[in-house]
C-alpha positions as CSV (number, residue, x, y, z in Angstrom):
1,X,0.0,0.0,0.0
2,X,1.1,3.3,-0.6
3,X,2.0,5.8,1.9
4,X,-1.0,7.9,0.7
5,X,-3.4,5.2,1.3
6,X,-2.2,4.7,4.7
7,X,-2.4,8.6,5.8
8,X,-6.1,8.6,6.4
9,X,-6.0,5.0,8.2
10,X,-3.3,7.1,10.6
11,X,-5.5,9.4,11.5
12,X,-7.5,7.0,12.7
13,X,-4.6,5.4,14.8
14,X,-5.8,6.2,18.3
15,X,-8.8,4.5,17.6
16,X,-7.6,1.7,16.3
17,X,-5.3,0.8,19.2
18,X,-8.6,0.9,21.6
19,X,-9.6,-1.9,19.3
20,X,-6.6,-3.4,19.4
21,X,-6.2,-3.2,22.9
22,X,-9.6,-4.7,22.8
23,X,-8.6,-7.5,21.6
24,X,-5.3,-8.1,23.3
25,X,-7.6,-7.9,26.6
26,X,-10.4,-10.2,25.2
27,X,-8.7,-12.5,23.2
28,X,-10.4,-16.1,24.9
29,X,-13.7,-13.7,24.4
30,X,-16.4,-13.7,21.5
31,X,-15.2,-10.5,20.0
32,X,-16.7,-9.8,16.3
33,X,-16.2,-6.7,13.6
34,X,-19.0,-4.7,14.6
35,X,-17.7,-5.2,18.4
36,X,-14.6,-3.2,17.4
37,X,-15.2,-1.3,14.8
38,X,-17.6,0.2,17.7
39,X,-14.7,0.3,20.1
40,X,-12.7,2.6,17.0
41,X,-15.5,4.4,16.3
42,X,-16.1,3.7,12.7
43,X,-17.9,1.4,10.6
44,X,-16.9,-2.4,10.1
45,X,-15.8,-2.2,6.4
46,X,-13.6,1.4,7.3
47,X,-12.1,-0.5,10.5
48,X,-11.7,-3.7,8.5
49,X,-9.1,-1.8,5.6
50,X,-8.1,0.8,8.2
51,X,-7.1,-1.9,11.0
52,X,-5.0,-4.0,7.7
53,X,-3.6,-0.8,6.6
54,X,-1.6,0.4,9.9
55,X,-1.1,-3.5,11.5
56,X,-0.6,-5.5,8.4
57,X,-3.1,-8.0,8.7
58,X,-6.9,-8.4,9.7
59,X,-8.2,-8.1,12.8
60,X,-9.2,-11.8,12.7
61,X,-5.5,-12.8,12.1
62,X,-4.3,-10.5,14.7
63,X,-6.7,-12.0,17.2
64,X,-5.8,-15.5,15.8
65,X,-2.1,-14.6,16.6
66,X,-2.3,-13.2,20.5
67,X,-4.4,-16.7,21.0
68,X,-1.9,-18.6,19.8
69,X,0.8,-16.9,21.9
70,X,-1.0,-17.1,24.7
71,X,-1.5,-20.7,24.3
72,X,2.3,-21.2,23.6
73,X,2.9,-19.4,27.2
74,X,0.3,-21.7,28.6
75,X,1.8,-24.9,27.2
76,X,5.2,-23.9,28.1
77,X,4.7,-23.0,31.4
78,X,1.5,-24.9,33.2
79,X,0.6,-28.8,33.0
80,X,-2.6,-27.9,31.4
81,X,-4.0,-30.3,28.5
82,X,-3.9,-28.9,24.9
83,X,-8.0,-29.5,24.8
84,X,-7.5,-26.9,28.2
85,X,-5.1,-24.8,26.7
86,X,-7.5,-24.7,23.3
87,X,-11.1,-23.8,25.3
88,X,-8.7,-21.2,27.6
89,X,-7.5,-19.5,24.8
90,X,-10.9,-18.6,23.0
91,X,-11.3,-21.7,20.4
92,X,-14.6,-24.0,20.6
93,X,-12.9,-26.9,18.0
94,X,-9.6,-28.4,19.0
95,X,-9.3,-28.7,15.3
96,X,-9.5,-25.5,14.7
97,X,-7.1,-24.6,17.5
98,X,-4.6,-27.5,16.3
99,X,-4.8,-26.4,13.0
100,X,-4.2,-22.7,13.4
101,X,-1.6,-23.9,15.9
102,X,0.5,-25.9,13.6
103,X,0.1,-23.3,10.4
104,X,1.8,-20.4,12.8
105,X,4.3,-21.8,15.2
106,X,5.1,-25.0,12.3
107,X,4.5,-27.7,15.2
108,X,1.4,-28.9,16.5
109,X,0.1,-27.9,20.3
110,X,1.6,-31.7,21.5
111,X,4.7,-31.2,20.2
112,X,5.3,-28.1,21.5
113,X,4.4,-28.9,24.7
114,X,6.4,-31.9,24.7
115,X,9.3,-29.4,23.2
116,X,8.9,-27.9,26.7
117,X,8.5,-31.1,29.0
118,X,11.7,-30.8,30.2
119,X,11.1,-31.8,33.6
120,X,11.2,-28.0,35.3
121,X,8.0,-27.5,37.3
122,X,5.0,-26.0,35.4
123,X,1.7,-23.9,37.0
124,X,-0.2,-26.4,38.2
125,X,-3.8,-26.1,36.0
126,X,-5.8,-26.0,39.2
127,X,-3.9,-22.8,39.8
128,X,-4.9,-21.5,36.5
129,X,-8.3,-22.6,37.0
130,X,-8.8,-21.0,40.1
131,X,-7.6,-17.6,39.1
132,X,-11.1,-17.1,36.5
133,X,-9.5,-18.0,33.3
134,X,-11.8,-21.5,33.1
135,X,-15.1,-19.4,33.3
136,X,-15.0,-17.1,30.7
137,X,-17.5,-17.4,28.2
138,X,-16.3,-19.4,25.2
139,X,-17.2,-18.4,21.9
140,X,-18.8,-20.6,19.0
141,X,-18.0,-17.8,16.8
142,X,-15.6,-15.2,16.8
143,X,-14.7,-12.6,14.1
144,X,-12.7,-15.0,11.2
145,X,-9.3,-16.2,11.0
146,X,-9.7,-16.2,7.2
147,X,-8.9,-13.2,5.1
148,X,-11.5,-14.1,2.1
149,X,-14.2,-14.1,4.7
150,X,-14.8,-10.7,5.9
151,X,-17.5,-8.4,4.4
152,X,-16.5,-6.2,1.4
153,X,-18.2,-2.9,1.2
């Protein structure tokens, strides 16, 4: 993109970064376009290009990418279960979870965890659990992972 057709998505940058911060709060959360575009202020199709233009990718692949790096964190550091690690982290399907998993770090969940099973003591998942993180809503949908699926204007 040109640096002309990234001045007027600038302007917007405060705005964007509430959404953004939206999601990096929210991430194991339902969160969909209209959710954030209302959190920036603008329409869905404006935050949609806007959000691509200043951060280089959607807001579904942004949101795709904290949950995975907060699932990484979790499987490096806690004896949780990848289907734990998956529903804690915002996915419904441990397919889709595995999947997404595998196509960004370029391992699956198990064998990253077992990368990191080197006998040091993890966070006990009853700790995790009891700190709120198992009672958070869990979404069935959540704004798309996939680029060719969000709403053209």
């Amino acid at each position: 993109m040109s640096a002309s057709g990234r001045r007027p998505a600038l302007a917007l940058l405060p705005h964007l970064r509430r959404a953004r911060d939206l999601i990096d709060r929210n991430y194991a959360e339902p969160l969909d376009l209209d959710e954030l575009a209302g959190a920036a202020g603008v329409s869905k199709y404006h935050f949609l290009r806007a959000f691509a233009a200043v951060y280089g990718r959607t807001p579904g692949v942004y949101l795709a990418e904290r949950r995975i790096e907060r699932a990484q964190d979790l499987l490096r550091a806690t004896n949780l279960t990848v289907t734990e690690v998956c529903m804690m982290v915002g996915y419904s399907s441990l397919g889709s979870f595995s999947g997404k998993f595998h196509q960004l770090v370029g391992v699956s969940p198990r064998e990253y965890q077992a990368k990191f099973a080197d006998g040091a003591p993890h966070i006990p998942g009853c700790y995790v659990f009891m700190h709120g993180l198992s009672d958070r809503a869990r979404p069935d949908t959540a704004i798309s992972e996939k680029p060719d699926e969000h709403p053209t204007p």
